[in-house]
N, C-alpha and C positions, 0 to 999 in steps of 0.2 A: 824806692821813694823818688819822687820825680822833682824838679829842682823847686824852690822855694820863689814866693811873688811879692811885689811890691807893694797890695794895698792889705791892710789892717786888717786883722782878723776880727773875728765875732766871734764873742764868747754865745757859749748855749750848752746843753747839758749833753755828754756825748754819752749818759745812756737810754737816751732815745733813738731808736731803730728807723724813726718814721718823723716825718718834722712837714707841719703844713706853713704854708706861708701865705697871705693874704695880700692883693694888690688893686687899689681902685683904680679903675683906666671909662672913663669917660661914664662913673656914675653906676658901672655895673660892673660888679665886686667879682674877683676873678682867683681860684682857690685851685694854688698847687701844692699835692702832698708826693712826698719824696721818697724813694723807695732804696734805701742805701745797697750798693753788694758789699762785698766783704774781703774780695777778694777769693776765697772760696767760691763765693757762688759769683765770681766774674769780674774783670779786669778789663775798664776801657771799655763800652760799650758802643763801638763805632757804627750799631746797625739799630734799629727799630726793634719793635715787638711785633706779632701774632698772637689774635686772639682764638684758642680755639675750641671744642664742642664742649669742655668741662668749664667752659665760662673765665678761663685764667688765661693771662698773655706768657706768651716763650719769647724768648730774644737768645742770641750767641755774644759771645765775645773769642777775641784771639790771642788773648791770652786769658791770665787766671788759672783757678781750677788748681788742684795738688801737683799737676805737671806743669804750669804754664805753657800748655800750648791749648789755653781754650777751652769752653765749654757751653753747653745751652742750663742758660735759667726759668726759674718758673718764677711770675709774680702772680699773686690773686688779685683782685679788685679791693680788698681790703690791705692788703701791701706788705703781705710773706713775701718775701723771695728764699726758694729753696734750689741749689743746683741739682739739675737734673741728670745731667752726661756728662762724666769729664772725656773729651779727648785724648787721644794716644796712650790709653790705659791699657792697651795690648802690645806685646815686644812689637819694638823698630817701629811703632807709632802705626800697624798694619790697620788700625781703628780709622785712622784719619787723625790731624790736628789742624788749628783754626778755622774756626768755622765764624766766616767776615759776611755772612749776609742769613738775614731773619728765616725760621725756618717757615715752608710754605705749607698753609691747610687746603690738601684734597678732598675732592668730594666723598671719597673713603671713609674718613673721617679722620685719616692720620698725617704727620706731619712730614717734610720731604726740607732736605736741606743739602749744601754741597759743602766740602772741606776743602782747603785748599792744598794738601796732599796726603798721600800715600804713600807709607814703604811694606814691601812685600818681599820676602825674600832675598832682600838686599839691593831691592829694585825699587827706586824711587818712582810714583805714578806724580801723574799733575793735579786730578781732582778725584774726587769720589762722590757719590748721591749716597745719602745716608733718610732713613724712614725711621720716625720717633711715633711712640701712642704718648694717648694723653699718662697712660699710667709707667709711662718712664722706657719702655721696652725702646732700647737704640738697636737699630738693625745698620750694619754697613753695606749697602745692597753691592755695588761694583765700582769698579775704577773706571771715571767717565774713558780718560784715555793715558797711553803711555809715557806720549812726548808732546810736545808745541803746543799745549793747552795747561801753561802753569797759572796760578793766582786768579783762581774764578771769582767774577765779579758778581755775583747774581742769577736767581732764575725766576723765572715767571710762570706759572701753569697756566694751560692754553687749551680752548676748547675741546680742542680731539684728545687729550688726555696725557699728552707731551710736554714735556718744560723746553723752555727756551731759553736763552741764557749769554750772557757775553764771558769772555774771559780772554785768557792772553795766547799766544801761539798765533797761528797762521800761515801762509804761505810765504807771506812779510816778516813775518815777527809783529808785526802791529797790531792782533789783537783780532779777535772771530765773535761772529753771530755763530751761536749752533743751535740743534736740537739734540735733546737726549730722551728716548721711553725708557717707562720703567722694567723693562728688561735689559736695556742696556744698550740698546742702539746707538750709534753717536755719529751725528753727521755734523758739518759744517757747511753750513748756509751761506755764509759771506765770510771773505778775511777783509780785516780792514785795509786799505792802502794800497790797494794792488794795482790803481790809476795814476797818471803820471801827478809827480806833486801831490800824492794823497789826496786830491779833489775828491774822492768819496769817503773821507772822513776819516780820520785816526781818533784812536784812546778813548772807545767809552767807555762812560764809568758804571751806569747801569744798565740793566738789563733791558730790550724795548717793552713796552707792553698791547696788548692785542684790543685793535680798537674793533669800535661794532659793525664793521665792514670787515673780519675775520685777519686781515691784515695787521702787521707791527709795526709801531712806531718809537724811536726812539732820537737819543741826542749821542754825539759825538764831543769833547771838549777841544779841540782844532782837527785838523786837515779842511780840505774843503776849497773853495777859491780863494778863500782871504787867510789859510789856514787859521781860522778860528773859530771853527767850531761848522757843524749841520745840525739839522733833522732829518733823521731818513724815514722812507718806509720799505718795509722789507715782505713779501708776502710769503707764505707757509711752504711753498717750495722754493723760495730763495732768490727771486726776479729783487735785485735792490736798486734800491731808487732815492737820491736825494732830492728834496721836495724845497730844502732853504739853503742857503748861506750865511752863516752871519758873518758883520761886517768887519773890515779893519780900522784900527786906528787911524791907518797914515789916510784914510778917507774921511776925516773928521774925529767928530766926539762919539761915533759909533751912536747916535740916538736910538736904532732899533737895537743895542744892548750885544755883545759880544762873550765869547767864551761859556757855554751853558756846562755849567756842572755839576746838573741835575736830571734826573728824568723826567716823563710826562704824567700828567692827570688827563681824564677824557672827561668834557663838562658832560651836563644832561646834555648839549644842542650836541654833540657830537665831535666835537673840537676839542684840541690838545692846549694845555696850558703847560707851562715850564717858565723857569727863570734864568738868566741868567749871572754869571761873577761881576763882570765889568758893562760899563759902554750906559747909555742913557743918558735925558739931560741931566741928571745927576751922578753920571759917570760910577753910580756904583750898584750898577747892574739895572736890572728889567725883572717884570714878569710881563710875559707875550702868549699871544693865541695865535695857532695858527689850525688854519684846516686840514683836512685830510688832502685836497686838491696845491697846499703848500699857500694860500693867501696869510698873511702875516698882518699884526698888529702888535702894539705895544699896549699890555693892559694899567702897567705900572708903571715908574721912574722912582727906584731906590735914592732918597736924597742923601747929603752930608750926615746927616742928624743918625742916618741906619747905620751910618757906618763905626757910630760909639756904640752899637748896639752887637753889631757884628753885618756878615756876608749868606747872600742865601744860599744854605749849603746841601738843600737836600729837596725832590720831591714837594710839591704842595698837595695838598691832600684834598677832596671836596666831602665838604661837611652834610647834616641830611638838612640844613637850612639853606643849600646852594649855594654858601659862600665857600671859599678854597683859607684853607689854613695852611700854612709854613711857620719852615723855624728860622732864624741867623744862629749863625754858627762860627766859630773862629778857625782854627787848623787842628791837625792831628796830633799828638806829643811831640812837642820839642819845635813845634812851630807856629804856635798860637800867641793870639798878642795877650800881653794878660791884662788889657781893659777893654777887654769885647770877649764880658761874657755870655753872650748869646741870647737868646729872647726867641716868642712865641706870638708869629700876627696872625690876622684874619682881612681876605683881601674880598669884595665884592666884585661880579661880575663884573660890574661898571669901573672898578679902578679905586672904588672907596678904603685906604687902607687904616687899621688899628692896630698899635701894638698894646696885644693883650697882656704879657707878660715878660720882665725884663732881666732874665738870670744874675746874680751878683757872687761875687767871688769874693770869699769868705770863708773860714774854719765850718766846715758842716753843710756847707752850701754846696749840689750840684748844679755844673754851669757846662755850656759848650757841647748844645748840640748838634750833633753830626748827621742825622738822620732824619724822616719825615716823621712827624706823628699820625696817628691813625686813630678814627673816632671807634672806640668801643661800644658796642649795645646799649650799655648804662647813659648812650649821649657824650660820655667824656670820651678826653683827649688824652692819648698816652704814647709815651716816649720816652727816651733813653738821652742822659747827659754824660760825654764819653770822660767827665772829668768832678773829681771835688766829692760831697757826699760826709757821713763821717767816717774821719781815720781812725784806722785799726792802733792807737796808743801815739800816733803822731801829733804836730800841734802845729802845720802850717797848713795853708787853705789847700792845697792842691795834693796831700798825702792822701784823701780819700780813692776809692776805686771806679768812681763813677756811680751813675743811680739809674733809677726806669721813676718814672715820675707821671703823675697822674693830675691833669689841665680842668678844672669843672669852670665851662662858660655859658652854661644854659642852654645848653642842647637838650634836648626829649632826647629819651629811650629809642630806638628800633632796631630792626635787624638785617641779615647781613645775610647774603645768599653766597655761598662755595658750590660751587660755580659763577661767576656776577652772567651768564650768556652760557645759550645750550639750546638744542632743538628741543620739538615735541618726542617725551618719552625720557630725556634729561632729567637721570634722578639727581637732586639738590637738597644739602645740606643748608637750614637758616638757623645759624644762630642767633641767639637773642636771652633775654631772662624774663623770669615766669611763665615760661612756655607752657607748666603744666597746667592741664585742662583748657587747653585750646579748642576751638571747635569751628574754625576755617579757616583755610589759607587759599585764598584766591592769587593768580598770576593776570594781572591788570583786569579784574574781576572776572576772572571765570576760576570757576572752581577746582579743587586739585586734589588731589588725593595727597594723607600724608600720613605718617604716627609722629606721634609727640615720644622723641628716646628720653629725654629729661628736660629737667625747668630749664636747660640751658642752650637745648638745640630739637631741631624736627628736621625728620628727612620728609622730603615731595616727590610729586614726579610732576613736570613741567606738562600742563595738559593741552589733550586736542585743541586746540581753537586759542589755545592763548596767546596772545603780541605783548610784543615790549611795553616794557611801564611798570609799576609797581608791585611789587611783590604785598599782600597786605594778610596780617595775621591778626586774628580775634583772639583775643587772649581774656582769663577773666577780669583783669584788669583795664581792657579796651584793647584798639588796632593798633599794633605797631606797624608801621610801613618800611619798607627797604630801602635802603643807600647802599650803593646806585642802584640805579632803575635794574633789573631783570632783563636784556635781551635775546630777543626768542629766533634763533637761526632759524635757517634751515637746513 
């Protein structure tokens, strides 16, 4: 039980499983329903969810589970959560335990995730890649490596069919870009820190992601010239390149926004959004664009007023109506403020921001998230709050285990391509719902070949002659169209 809070509880019925709560924000009614764990099925949900081809999202935590060291959940869109894998259920944890980042859907159609160790023989490893189906089957494929790669932060799957990834170790100790295949390869691509004064950037926290120029982009939360923080970009065999700085304090009030403790989104134009902790005229952080060329802009200025709300803590997401959604978020156990319980905006290109929904901390209430949300097929928005929820026989606001929580802001329907980028002959995964009886799926109108596997996903193969732009699917229902756009390599 984690320690007790200051403001008033709210009574409500604790045998309800699922609790919706309704919020008016500028005249259009914004409806979150709450998906509680149990602690069985997961403790502290410090990571996101994945949606995948059975139509239901998976998320980890790092702890929970019979063992507490962890486990992956199942939510459906109607708001079961069942545990699917506990961790370290094989002697001396040889399975893996904590698994701190969401697992990832390949074009396979199966899931791919890392642990943050291994023991084998009495031999502690540093990470493992582990492969989940949708029908439960955990496979613990290999141990990424033996030493100076503990506490994996993340991976990303990348066009040639490799995950990429940040974690700890190095040549410094300060922390690596690597690549891992799924046979086990393992290289490392960059250590962080290896310049004098860390000017190429210490301590990310997530993983970069692969923009439509084949290359990686990501954030650093300090080293750099002002030690606080970069963007770099990193290309596929490992040329690294800082492309920003951000600024210091003792230079001002930091207006372009300092300390990024998030990763990036790529818009439609091509360009990287991310936010940052601090610095702006409101001195409580930024959301900024910058290019792939490193041209920089401030999209936002976090005022006083976010800061009763909370910090932006994670990832912004781009919606399929082109605006980027984010959460605020507080800290991790044992270091969060307990009046910023966290909240859910929506920022327009142009800088226009709403907060859509404003978490409040209370008996049954999840609050404080830590993670990005991500638009499901259905249009909605869903996420994980690493705190609150209802408690298993307790009776202060913060005995719950945390929740996966489900955003309806008036998004359409549409679907989602695994792969988002792939040459001609790239077979691709779209999910989506009611896919059965489909009867085209064009890649920015040229036609493609596919089958429909169920109402909730179609495999393609990316055809002759098609360029980037919209994936568009007839369904009998009408077209759904893709978010993001489909980029067509070569």
């Amino acid at each position: 039980m984690k320690g007790s809070k200051s403001l008033a509880t709210v009574g409500l019925v604790l045998a309800c499983t699922v609790i919706t709560i309704s919020l008016a924000v500028c005249a259009q009614a914004q409806t979150l329903t709450q998906f509680d764990l149990n602690g069985q099925t997961g403790y502290e949900p410090y990571t996101t969810v994945t949606q995948a081809t059975d139509g239901n999202f998976y998320g980890t935590t790092g702890f929970g589970g019979p063992n507490f060291e962890g486990n992956i959940f199942r939510v459906t869109p109607s708001g079961e959560v069942t545990n699917v894998h506990n961790f370290c259920q094989e002697p001396n944890c040889a399975d893996g335990w904590a698994g701190n980042w969401p697992p990832i859907l390949a074009s396979n159609g199966n899931l791919y995730g890392v642990t943050e160790g291994q023991t084998v023989d009495g031999v502690t490893y540093g990470q493992t890649l582990y492969r989940l189906t949708v029908d439960g089957e955990f496979t613990n494929l290999f141990s990424i490596c033996s030493s100076g790669c503990s506490h994996p932060l993340g991976i990303t799957l990348a066009r040639d069919g490799n995950f990429y990834g940040v974690g700890g170790g190095g040549s410094s100790n300060n922390g690596t870009i690597f690549r891992v295949s799924l046979n086990g390869q393992y290289t490392v691509l960059h250590s962080f820190c290896v310049l004098p004064n860390c000017i190429d950037g210490n301590y990310a926290l997530y993983p970069p992601i692969q923009g439509n120029d084949g290359n990686f982009y990501g954030t650093t939360l300090v080293g750099g010239s002002e030690n606080t923080g970069v963007v770099y970009k990193i290309t596929p065999s490992g040329t690294y390149t800082v492309i920003h700085n951000f600024c210091a304090f003792e230079n001002g009030n930091c207006p372009g926004g300092t300390y990024p403790a998030a990763g990036l989104v790529q818009d439609a134009d091509g360009n990287f959004v991310g936010a940052t902790q601090s610095g702006g005229t409101g001195y409580n952080g930024v959301v900024f664009k910058i290019t792939p060329a490193g041209q920089y802009s401030v999209i936002y200025n976090f005022d006083r007023a976010s800061a009763y709300v909370g910090w932006s803590s994670a990832a912004l997401t781009l919606g399929s109506d082109g605006n980027f959604y984010g959460v605020l978020g507080g800290g991790p156990s044992g270091s969060w403020d307990p009046d910023v319980s966290g909240g859910v905006y929506r920022l327009t290109p142009e800088g226009v921001y709403t907060l859509l929904y404003k978490f409040r901390e209370g008996l049954g209430y999840g609050f404080n998230p830590l993670a990005p949300v991500i638009q499901g097929t259905d249009g909605n928005l869903y996420g994980t709050d690493a705190f609150g929820g209802i408690p298993a026989g307790y009776l202060t606001p913060d005995d719950g285990y945390g929740t996966a929580f489900q955003l309806t802001t008036g998004l359409s329907p549409l679907v989602e391509t695994v792969p988002a980028a792939g040459p001609v002959g790239q077979s691709v995964i779209i999910l989506g719902n009611g896919l059965t009886g489909t009867t085209s799926v064009k890649f920015n109108g040229v036609e493609a070949e596919f089958t429909v596997e169920s109402d909730t996903y179609i495999k393609a193969t990316v055809p002759a002659g098609g360029t980037t732009g919209v994936v568009s699917v007839l369904t009998p229902s009408g077209t759904l169209n893709s978010n993001p756009q489909f980029a067509v390599s070569k």
